[in-house]
C-alpha positions in Angstrom: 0.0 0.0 0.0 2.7 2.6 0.8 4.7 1.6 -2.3 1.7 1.8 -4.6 1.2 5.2 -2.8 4.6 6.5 -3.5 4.5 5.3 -7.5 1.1 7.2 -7.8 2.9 10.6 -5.9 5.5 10.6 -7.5 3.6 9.5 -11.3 2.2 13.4 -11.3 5.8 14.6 -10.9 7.3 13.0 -13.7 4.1 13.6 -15.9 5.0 17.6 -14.4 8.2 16.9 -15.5 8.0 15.5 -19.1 5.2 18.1 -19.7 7.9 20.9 -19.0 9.9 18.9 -21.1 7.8 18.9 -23.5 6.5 22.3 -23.5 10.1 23.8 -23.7 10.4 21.9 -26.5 7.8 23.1 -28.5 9.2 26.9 -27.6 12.2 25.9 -28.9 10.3 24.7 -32.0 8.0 27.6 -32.1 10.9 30.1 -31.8 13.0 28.2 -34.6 10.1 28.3 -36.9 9.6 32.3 -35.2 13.2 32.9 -36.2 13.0 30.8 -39.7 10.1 33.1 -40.6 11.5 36.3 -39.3 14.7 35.4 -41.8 12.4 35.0 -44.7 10.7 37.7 -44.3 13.6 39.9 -43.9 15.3 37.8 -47.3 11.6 38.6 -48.8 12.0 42.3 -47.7 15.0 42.9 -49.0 14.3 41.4 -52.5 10.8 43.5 -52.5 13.2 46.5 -51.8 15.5 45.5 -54.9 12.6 45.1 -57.0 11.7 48.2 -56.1 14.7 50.2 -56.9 15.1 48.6 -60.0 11.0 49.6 -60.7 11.8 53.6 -60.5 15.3 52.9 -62.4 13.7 51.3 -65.2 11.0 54.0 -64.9 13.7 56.9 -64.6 15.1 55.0 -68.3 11.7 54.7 -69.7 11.3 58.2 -69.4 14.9 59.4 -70.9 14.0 57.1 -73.5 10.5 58.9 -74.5 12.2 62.0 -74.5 15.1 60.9 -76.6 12.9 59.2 -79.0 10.9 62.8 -79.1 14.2 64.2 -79.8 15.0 61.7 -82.7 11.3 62.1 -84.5 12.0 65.9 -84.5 15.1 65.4 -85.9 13.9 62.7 -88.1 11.5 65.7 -89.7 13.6 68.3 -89.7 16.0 65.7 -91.6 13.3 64.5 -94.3 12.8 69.0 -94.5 16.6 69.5 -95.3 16.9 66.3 -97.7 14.0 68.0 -99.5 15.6 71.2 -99.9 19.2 70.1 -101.0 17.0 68.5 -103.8 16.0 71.6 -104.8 19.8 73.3 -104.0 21.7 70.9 -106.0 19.0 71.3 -108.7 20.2 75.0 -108.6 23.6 75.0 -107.5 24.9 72.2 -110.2 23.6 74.3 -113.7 25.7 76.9 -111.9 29.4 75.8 -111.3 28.9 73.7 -114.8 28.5 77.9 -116.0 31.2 78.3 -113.6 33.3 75.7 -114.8 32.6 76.7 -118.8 33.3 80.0 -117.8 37.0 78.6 -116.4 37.5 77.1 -119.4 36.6 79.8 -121.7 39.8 81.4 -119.7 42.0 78.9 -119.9 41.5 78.8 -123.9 41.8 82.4 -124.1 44.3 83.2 -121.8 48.3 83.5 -121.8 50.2 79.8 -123.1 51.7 78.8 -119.7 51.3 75.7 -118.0 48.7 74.1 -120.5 48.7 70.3 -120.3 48.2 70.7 -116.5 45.7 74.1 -116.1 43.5 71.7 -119.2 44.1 68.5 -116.9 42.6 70.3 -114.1 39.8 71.4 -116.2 38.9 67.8 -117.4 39.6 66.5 -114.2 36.6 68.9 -112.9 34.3 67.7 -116.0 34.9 64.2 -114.5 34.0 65.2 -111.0 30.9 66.9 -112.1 29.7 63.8 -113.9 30.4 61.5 -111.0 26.8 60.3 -109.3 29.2 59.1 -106.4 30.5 62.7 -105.7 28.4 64.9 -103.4 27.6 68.8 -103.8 29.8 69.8 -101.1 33.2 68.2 -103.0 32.2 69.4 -106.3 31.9 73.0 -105.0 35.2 73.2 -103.2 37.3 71.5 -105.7 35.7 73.8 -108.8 36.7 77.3 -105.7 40.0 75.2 -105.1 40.7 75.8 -109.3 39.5 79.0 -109.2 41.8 79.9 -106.5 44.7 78.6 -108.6 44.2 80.8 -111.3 43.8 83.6 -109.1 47.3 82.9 -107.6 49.2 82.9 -110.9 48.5 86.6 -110.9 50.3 87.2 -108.0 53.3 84.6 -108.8 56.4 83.7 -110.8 56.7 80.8 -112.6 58.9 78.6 -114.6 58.4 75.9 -116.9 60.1 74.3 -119.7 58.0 73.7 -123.1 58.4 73.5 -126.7 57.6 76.8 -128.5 57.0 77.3 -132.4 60.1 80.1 -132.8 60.5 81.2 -136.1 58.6 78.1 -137.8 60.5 76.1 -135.7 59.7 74.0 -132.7 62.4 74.8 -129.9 62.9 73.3 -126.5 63.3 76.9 -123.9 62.8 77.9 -120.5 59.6 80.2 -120.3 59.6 82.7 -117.4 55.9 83.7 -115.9 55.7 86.9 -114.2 52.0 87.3 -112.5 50.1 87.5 -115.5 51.4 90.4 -117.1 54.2 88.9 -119.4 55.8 85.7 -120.6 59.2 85.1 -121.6 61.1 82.7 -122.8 64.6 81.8 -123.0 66.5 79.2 -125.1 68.5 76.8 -123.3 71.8 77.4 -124.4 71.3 80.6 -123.4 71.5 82.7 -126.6 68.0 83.7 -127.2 65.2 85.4 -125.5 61.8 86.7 -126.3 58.2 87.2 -124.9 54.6 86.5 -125.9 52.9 88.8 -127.8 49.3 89.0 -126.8 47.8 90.9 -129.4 49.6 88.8 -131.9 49.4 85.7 -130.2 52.8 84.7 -131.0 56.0 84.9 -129.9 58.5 87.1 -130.5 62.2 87.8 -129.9 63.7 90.1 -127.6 66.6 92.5 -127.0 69.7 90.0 -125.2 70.5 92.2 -123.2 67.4 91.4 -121.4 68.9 87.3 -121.1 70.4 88.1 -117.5 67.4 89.6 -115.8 64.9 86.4 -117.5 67.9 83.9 -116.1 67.4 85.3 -112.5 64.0 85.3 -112.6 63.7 81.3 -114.2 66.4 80.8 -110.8 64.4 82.9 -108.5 61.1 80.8 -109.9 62.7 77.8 -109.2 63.7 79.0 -105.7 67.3 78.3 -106.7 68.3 82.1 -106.1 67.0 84.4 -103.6 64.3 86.8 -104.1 65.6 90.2 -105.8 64.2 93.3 -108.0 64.1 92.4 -111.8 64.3 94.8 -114.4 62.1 93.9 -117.0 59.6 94.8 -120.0 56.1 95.3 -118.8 52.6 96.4 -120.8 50.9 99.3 -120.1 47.1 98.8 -119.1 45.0 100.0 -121.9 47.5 99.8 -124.9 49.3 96.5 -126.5 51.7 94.0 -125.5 53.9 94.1 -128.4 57.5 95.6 -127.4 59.4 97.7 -129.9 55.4 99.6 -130.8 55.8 103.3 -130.9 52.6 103.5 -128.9 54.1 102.0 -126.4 56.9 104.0 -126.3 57.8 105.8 -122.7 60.5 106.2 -120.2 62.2 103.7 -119.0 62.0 102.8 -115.1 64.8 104.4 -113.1 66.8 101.5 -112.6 66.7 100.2 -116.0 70.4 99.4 -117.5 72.0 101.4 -120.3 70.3 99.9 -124.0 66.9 98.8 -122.3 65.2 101.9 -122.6 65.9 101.7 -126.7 62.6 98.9 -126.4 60.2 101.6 -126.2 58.7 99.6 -123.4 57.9 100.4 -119.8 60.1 98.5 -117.7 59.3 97.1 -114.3 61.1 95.8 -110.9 59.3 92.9 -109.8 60.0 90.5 -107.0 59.0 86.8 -107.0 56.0 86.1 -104.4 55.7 82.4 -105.1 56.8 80.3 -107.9 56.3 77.0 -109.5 58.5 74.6 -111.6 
């Protein structure tokens, strides 16, 4: 009796005890599955955070890219506007420089004999441009200004070239002195003769020797092989002829001149190379 007594006190401890057990157990499952939730919704947080972030970046983008694409259609229409007007530019500007480039050539045809093969070159070279579909408006216009220019420069240039000239029914290899574009001479290569190009007559014609020593400096000074100096040398007068010898042409001679020049009847002038060309 006192045994079976004991056993049944001591039975409501133990079941005190494993319900303690128990019940700190299920805490400790309650918290882990407390804890395990709390990190998932923290892991859950943070991604709802990135997503977000990434929402207002990709509307920030969406909006840059509406206003860039706003940007392109106006540009886009003030394009097709433009493309429609060079249409009507080139339509206008290209009869021109062909004018332009007949007026050039006119020129050329007309105008002193001095560097021919290559001022004609240029020319044709032009004609080629202008008939090239490949070649835009733009090119054409600054290579046709680009020849212009170079015809300009001559004016304010000597040059030198060699070339065979028809002297006295004879072909004859010479030297062929430029100055700007108010004379030509020529002078032979052994030395011995010299002469100039008569404009009214287009042909040419001999000159006094003792002009030989001033057209021999300026062919060096041309060629940059002397340095720049005064030269003393037959020039026309604006408004009367180019042929040398004419007594309407007849005046004094510049004050430089050497004794037996003034006996021309030409004016002479001093004239210093500004550019030159072989």
């Amino acid at each position: 009796m006192v045994a079976a007594t004991a056993a049944g006190a001591a039975d409501p401890i133990s079941q005190s005890y494993d319900a303690t057990i128990e019940a700190n157990r299920a805490a400790r499952e309650s918290q882990r599955k407390i804890d395990q939730l709390d990190d998932q919704t923290r892991a859950a947080l943070e991604k709802y955070r990135g997503v977000l972030w990434q929402t207002q970046q990709q509307d920030v983008y969406a909006r840059q890219l509406e206003q860039i694409a706003a940007t392109q259609i106006a540009e886009k229409a003030s394009l097709e506007k433009q493309l429609a007007g060079l249409d009507v530019t080139e339509r206008e500007i290209l009869p021109l420089m062909l004018r332009m480039l007949d007026s050039l050539e006119q020129f050329v045809a007309v105008d002193q004999p001095f560097l021919q093969a290559e001022r004609r070159e240029r020319i044709a070279g032009l004609r080629r441009l202008m008939a090239d579909p490949g070649a835009s408006l733009a090119e054409r216009y600054r290579r046709l200004l680009e020849a212009y220019q170079i015809e300009m420069d001559y004016g304010r240039s000597l040059g030198a070239e060699r070339a065979e000239l028809p002297l006295s029914g004879t072909a004859k290899i010479v030297d062929v002195l430029r100055v700007g574009r108010g004379m030509l001479f020529y002078l032979s290569l052994d030395g011995e003769d010299v002469g100039y190009w008569d404009v009214s007559g287009k042909s040419w014609l001999p000159l006094d020797r003792g002009y030989r020593a001033a057209v021999r400096k300026g062919l060096k000074i041309a060629r940059e092989q002397a340095a720049p100096e005064l030269l003393v040398l037959p020039m026309p007068v604006a408004g009367e002829g180019t042929r040398i010898g004419d007594d309407s042409m007849s005046s004094p001679a510049a004050p430089n001149a050497r004794p037996g020049m003034a006996g021309q009847g030409a004016p002479e002038a001093t004239t210093s190379r500004q550019g030159g060309q072989g």
